[in-house]
N, C-alpha and C positions, 0 to 999 in steps of 0.2 A: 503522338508527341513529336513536339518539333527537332528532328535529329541533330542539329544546333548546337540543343541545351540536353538532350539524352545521353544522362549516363558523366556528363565531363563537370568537373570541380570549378568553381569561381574565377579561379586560376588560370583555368585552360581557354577560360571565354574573354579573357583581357591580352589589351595588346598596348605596348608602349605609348605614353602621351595619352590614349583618348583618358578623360576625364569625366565625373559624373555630376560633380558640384566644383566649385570655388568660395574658397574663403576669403570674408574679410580682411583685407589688409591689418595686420595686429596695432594697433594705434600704441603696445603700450612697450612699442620695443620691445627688444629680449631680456625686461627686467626680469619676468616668471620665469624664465628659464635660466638664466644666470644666478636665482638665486637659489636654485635645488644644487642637492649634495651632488659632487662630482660623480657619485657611486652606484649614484638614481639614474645619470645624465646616460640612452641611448649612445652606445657604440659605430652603430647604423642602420641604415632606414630600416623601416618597419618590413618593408616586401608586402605591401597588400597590395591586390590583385588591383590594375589598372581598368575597369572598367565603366561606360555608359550609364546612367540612370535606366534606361530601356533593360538593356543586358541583367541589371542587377533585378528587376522586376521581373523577369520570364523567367531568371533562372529561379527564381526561388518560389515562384509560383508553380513552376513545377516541380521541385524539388517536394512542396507540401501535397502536389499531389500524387506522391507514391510514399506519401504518411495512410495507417492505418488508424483508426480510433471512434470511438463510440458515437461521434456526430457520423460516419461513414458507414458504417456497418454494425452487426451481430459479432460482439467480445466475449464471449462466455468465459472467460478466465476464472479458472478454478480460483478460489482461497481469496481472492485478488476484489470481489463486488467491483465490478468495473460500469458501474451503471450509471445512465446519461443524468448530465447535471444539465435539469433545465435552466433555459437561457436568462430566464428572471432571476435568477441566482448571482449571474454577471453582472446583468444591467446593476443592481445593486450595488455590490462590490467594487465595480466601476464609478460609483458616485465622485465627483471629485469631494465633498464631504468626509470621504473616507482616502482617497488616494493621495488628498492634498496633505493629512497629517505627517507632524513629523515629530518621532517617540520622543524627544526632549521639551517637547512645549508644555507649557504649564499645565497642569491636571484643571486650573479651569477653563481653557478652552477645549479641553476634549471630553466633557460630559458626558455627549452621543457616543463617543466611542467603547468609555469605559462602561456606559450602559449597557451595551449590545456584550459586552465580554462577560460581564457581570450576570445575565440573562443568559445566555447560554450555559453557563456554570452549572444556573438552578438546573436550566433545562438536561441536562446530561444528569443531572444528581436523580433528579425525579424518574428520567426513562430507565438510567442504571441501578437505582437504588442503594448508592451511594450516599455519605454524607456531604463531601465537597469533594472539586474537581480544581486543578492548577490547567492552565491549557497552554503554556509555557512550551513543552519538548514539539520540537518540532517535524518529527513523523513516529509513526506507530511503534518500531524499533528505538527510536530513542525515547518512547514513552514506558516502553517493557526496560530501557535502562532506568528511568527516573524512578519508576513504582519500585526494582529491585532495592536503587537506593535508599527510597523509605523503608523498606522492609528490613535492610542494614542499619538504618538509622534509627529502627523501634526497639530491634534486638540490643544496640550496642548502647542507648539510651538505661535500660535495665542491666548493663554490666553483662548481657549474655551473649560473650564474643566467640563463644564457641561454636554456635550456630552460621555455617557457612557452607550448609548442603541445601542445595537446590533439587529439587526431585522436577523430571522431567520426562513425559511419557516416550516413549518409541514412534509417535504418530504428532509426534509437538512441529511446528516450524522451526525450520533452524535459526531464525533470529533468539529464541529461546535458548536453546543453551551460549551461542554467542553471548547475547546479553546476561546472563549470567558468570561467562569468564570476565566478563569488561567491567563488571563490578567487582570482583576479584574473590567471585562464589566458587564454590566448588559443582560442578552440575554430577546427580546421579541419573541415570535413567532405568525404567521401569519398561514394563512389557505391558502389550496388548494383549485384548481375548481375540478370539477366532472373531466373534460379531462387531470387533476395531473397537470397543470399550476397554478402558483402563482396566487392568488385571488390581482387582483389589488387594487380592492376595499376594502378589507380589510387593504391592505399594506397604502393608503390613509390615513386611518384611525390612524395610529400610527405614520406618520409623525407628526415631534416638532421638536427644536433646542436643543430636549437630543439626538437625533440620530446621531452615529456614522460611523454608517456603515450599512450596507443590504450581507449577504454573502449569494451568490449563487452558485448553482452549473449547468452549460449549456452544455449541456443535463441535464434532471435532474435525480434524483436517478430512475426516472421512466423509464429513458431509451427517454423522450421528450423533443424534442427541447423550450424553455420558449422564445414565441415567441412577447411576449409584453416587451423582455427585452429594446427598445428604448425611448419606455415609462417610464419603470420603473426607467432606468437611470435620467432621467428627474427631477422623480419625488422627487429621492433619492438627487441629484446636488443643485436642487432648495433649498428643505430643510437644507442645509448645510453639508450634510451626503456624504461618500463613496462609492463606491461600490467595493467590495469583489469577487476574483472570487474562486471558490472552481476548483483546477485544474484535481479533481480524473476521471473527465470522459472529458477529452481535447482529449483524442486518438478519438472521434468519430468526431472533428471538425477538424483534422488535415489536408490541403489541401484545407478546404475549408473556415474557415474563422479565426477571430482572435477576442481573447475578448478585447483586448488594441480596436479594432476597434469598439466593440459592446460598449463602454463607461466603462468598467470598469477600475478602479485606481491600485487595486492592487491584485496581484493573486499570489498561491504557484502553483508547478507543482511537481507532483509524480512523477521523473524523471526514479524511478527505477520501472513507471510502463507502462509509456507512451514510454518510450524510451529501453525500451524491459530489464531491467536486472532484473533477478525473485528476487520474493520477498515473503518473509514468515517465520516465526521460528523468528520475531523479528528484520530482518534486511538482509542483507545491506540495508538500503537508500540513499532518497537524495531530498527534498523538496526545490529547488528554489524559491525564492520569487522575482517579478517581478512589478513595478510600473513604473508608468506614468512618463512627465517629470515635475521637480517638487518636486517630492517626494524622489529622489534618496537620497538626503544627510541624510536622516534619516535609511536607510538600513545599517544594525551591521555592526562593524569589523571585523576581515581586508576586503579592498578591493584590487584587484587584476585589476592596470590599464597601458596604454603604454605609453609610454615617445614619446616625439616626435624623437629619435633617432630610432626607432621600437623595445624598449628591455621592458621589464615589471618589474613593480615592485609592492609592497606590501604599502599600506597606509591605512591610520587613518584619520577618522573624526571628529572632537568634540563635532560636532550633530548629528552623530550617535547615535542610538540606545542604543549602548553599545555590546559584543559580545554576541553568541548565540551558539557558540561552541567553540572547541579546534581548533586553526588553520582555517584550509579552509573547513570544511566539509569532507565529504565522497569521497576521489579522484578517487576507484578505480571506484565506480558509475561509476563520470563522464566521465573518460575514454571509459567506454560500451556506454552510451548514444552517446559521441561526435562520434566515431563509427560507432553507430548505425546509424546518421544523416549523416553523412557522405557517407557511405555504399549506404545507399538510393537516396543520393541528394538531391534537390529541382525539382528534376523530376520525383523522386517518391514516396518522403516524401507525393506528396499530392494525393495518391491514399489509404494512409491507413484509413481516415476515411472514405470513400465510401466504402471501402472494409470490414470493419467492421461492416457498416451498413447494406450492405449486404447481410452479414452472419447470422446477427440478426433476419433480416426481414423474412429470409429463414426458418430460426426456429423456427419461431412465428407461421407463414402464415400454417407450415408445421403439428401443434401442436392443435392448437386453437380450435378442433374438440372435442377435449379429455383433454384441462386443459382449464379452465375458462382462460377466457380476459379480465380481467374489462377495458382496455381500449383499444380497437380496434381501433388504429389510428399508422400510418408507425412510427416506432418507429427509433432511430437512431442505439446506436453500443450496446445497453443490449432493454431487457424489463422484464416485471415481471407477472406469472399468477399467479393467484389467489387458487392453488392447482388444483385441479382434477375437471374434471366439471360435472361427476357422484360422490357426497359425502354419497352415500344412505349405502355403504357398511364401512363407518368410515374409511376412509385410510388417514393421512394424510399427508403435507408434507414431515414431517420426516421422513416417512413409505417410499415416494419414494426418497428422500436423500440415505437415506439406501440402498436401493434395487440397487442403482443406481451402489455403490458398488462392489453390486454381481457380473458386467455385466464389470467391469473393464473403471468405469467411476468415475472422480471425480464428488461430487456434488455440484449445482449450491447457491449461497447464498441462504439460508434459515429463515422465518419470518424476512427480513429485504428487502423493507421499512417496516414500522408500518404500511401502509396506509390498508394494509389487512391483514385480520385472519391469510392465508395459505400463506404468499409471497413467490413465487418461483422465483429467480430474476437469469437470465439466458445473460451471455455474451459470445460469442465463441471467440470475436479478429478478426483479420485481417488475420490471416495467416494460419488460417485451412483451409483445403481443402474442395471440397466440397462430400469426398467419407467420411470425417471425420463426417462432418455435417449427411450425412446422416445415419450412420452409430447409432449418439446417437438419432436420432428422430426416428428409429427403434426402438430403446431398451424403448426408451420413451413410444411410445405406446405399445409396449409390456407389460410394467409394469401398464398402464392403463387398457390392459384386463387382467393383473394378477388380478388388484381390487377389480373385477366386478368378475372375478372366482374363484379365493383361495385369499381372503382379510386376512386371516390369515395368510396362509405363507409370504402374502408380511409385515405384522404386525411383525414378526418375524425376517427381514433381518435386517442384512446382516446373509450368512448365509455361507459363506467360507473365510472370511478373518479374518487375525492373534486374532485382537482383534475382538468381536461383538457388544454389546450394554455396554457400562460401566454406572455405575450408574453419569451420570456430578452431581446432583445436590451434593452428598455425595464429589466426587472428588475438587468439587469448594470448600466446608464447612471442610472439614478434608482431606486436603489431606497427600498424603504419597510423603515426598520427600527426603530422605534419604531410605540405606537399615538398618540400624539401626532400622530405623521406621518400615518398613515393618517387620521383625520380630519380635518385639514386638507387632504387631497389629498382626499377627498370630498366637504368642501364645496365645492372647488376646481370 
């Protein structure tokens, strides 16, 4: 890399006076500026960095390339399905067809678009086995908040406001109980078995008629199928209570079954992660919430439904919810997803969770010699070791996070679940090859007999990329976010 542009902020690469562009002469005088509130009116200049059109292209051309992400390499991020959204997905999305709309224009100039929302709806009902779907909240997390609301809004509909316990496993994500404080639930949590299955017997134990809900997640963060969930439905229905589905790992059920089937009431779906559009840096998303039949009329507005003449339109509830975004949600999402499903079919939509599970098992099967297993049992689309299964030489996960780095591999979720010291939670997707697979369970074990023979230099990695170890704890407690700031922390 050009030592130039390595490493130095926008900032550091301007120098007084040079210019990148010139504006227009304002023909219309300072009338638009004389007429904003004096409160609106800039203080002084902005401070953006004086630089070339040249300079602004290098630097940010390199800056993209010390970005890591699934067009670059092998993601296995645990929990997370980080798997590549083919390019026809884009091109699509990109149409100006769809880029050029804008949400206040009449409902009949956007036919095509409310088609495509509308089609997806079905399509999510049919794969889920739900009776409708809102695609309104706009990532997975705020879809686990919208579905809790229905489930507050079904309860308190019947007058039964006493119900305000959330049951919540020991192996749940923690957007789950968050999102249950944010609705203003009470969360309880239950225990795991030794094999990471929900302890039924303990879940017994906290059924009452304060129970709201039960949120699961199937597969669970362990990468294991919860296979008392027939029972568990039972026991949650009986007691007056819901069931929740957590949709972050629905890509390893894909094809082969559905949780509308397994008894669950109501579910969100990672859209932008099951249905291939990357995700990361805070967004795009697109969290669908999906419920039984039943339950629809309590799902936010707007909804987007078809007239018996075949043309769609936009309505409103009165027992709805209330809304939960601007508009429809996330459209260019759903455009990749609808796509995406599309692209596949229902002929080979249902090969992607075999194929995932596959890949998982390959991994595990391939590894298990050299990273502990606390639970040796076929796991579905992720699972999780427990660090290295030699720990005599101190190396810990984050030693081979790091190192993994070196080898031009992202790394895999690290200490999450909770359920272990070293959690190394490892997903590859459906759509790696298997020269890919094999390729990082090389480097895998390689970095296992690094361990065992220079445990310091692997203590030490990464040991060629841009940044190395930054200090998180100092960056989370004081960080620098402005260059203002950094130069007063430098001369500091």
């Amino acid at each position: 890399m050009n030592n130039t542009f390595y490493g130095k902020l926008i900032f550091e690469l301007g120098e007084t006076g040079r210019v990148g562009y010139s504006l227009p002469k304002n023909e219309l005088s300072d009338y638009n500026i004389a007429s904003l509130p004096q409160r609106l009116k800039r203080k002084e200049k902005m401070g953006l960095p004086e630089v070339d059109e040249l300079t602004v292209v290098r630097h940010y051309t390199n800056m993209s390339n010390n970005n890591f992400g699934v067009d670059t390499g092998f993601y296995p991020l645990g929990s997370c399905t980080m798997k590549y959204n083919p390019k026809i997905n884009e091109e699509i999305s990109n149409m100006s067809s769809f880029t050029s709309l804008h949400p206040l224009q009449s409902v009949d100039t956007v036919q095509g678009a409310l088609e495509v929302y509308y089609n997806l709806q079905r399509s999510l009902s049919e794969i889920s086995g739900l009776n409708e779907f809102t695609l309104n909240p706009f990532a997975g997390a705020h879809g686990e908040l919208t579905g809790l609301m229905v489930i507050r809004s079904y309860h308190n509909s019947r007058g039964d406001y006493k119900r305000v316990n959330v049951i919540v496993p020991d192996s749940a994500h923690g957007t789950n109980p968050a999102s249950a404080a944010v609705c203003g639930l009470k969360v309880v949590q239950i225990k795991s078995l030794a094999d990471g299955t929900v302890d039924v017997e303990d879940l017994k134990a906290h059924l009452d008629d304060t129970v709201a809900a039960i949120m699961l997640t199937n597969p669970n963060t362990l990468g294991i199928f919860e296979h008392n969930i027939p029972e568990i439905a039972k026991l949650v229905h009986d007691c007056g209570g819901l069931l929740y589905y957590d949709g972050a790992n629905l890509n390893a059920l894909l094809g082969k079954c559905r949780p509308g089937d397994m008894g669950f009431d109501v579910m969100h779906i990672n859209l932008h992660k099951t249905f291939s559009t990357p995700h990361g840096g805070g967004g795009p998303g697109s969290g669908p919430v999906g419920v039984r039949a039943g339950l629809e009329k309590f799902l936010p507005n707007p909804h987007v439904k078809k007239a018996e003449d075949g043309t769609f339109y936009i309505d409103t509830d009165a027992e709805a919810l209330g809304s939960v975004s601007g508009f429809i949600g996330n459209f260019g999402v759903m455009i990749k997803a609808y796509s995406y499903i599309l692209t596949l079919g229902k002929e080979n939509l249902k090969y992607v969770g075999p194929f995932a599970t596959l890949n998982a098992n390959y991994i595990k099967d391939s590894l298990k010699d050299v990273y502990e297993l606390p639970i040796d049992v076929v796991c579905k689309h992720e699972f999780v070791f427990d660090g290295l299964k030699d720990k005599s030489q101190g190396v810990t996960t984050m030693n081979v996070a790091k190192r993994l780095l070196d080898y031009g591999f992202h790394a895999p979720t690290i200490y999450f679940p909770l359920l272990f010291h070293e959690s190394l939670m490892i997903e590859p997707a459906e759509n790696e090859s298997k020269t890919t697979l094999d390729e990082f369970i090389a480097v895998m074990r390689k970095i296992a007999k690094e361990a065992a023979e220079d445990p310091e230099m692997l203590k030490a990695a990464p040991h060629n990329t841009p940044v190395r170890r930054p200090d998180d704890t100092l960056a989370a407690t004081h960080p620098i976010v402005t260059y203002r700031e950094l130069l007063a922390d430098s001369a500091e």
